[in-house]
C-alpha positions in Angstrom: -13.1 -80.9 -115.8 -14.7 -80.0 -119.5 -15.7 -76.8 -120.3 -20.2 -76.7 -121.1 -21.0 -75.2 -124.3 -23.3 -71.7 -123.9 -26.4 -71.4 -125.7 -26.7 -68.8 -128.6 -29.2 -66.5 -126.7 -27.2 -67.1 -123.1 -26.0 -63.5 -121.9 -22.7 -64.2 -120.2 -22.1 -60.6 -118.8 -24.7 -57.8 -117.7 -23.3 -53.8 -118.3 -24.3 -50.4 -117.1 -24.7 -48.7 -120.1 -24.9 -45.2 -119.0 -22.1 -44.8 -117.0 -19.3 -42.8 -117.7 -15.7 -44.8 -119.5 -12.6 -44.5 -117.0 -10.9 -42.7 -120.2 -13.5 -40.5 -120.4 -12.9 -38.3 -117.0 -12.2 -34.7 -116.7 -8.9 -33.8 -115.4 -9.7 -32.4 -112.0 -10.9 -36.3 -111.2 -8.0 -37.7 -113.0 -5.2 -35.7 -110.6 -7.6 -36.2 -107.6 -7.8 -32.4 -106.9 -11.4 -32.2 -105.5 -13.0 -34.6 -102.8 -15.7 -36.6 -103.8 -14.6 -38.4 -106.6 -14.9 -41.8 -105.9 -14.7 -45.7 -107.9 -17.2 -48.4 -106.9 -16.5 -52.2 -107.5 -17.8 -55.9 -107.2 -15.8 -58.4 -104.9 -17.5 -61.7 -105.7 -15.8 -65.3 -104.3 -16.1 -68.3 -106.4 -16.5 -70.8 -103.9 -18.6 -68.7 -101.5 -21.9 -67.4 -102.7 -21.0 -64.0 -101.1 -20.8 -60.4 -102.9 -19.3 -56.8 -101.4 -19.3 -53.8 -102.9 -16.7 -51.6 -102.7 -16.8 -47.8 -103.0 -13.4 -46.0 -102.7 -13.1 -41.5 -102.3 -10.3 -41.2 -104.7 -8.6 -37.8 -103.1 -8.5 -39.3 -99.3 -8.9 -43.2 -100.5 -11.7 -43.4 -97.5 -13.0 -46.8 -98.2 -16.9 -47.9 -98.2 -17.8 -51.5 -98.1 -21.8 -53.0 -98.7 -22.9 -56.5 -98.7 -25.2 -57.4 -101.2 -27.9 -59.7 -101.4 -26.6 -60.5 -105.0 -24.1 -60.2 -107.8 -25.9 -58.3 -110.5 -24.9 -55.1 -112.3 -28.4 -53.4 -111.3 -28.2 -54.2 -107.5 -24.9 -52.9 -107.6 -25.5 -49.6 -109.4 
C-alpha cells in the first residue's frame, strides 16, 4: 500500500477554535469538586462508516453516548 500525496490547499484536520485548552481549566474542574463538569469525544471506526459521540460527567463519570450522522467537528460541537 503507498501512501497518496495531499494537495497544498487540502485541509487534513477541522478544529473548534473557541473552546477552552484542557490546561487551561480552573481548579474546582481539575479536582472534580462540583458536578457538571464533563469531556465530550469522537469514536470514529476506520472500516465502518459509523461515528458516536461520547460525553462523560467528570465528578460521577455518568456516561452519554449520541450517534451521529457524521464525523465533522461542527456536528459534533
Amino acid at each position: 500500500m503507498h501512501r497518496r500525496k495531499r494537495s497544498a490547499g487540502e485541509n487534513r484536520r477541522k478544529y473548534i477554535y473557541c473552546s477552552t485548552l484542557i490546561d487551561n481549566r480552573p481548579k474546582e474542574v481539575e479536582q472534580r469538586l462540583v458536578p457538571g463538569h464533563g469531556e465530550g469525544g469522537l469514536v470514529k471506526d476506520k472500516q465502518n462508516p459509523s461515528q458516536v459521540g461520547t460525553l462523560v460527567e467528570r465528578t460521577t463519570l455518568y456516561v452519554v453516548l449520541v450517534k451521529l450522522e457524521n464525523g465533522r467537528a461542527e456536528n459534533a460541537a
